[in-house]
TORSE-935921 format. One record per residue (C-alpha): residue in one letter; x, y, z. Coordinates in steps of 0.001 Angstrom, whole numbers, padded with zeros to 6 digits, always signed. Example, Ala and Ser with C-alpha at 12.3 -4.5 7.8 and 13.67 -1.06 7.14 Angstrom:
// residues 2
a+012300-004500+007800
s+013670-001060+007140
//
This chain:
// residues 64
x-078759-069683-034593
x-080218-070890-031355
x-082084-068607-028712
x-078949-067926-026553
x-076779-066270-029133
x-079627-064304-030408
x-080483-063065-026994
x-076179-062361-026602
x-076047-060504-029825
x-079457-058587-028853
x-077943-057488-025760
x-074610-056553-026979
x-075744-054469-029959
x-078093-052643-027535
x-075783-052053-025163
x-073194-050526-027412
x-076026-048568-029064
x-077154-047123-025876
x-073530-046508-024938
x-072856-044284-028153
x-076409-042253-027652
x-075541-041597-024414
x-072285-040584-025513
x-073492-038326-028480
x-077215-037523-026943
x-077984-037666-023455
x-076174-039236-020711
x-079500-040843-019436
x-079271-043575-022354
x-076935-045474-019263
x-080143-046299-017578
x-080677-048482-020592
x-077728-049783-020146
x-078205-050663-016435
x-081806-051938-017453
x-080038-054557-020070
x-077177-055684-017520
x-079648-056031-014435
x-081830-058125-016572
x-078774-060272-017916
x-077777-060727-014190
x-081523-061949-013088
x-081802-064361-016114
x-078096-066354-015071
x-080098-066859-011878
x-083990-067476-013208
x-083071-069011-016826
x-085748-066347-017937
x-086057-063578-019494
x-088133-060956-021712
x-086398-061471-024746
x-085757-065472-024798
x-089499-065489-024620
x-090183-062924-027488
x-087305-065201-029271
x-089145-068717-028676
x-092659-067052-029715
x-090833-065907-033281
x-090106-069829-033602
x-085992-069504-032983
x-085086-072801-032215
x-084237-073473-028279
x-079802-074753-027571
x-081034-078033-026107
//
């Protein structure tokens, strides 16, 4: 697997797992939520983020 569809299936299994804590816990888990999305949304623009980083420094190979 290649950094991008790490990083998608890192973001989508934290975003459904802060959707069903702040379902069954506290409604404040959406700021997670919001966190994950707004940094989705800055990385289509920068081509970085956070987590691609972390990724490439674990030695997951890069898509190109």
């Amino acid at each position: 697997m290649t950094v991008d569809r790490y990083l998608r299936l890192i973001a989508g299994a934290l975003i459904m797992l802060s959707l069903v804590l702040a379902h069954y816990s506290d409604l404040r888990w959406l700021y997670f939520t919001a966190f994950i999305g707004l940094n989705l949304f800055q990385s289509a623009f920068t081509n970085t983020c956070p987590m691609m980083t972390f990724l490439k420094k674990l030695g997951v190979r890069s898509s190109i």
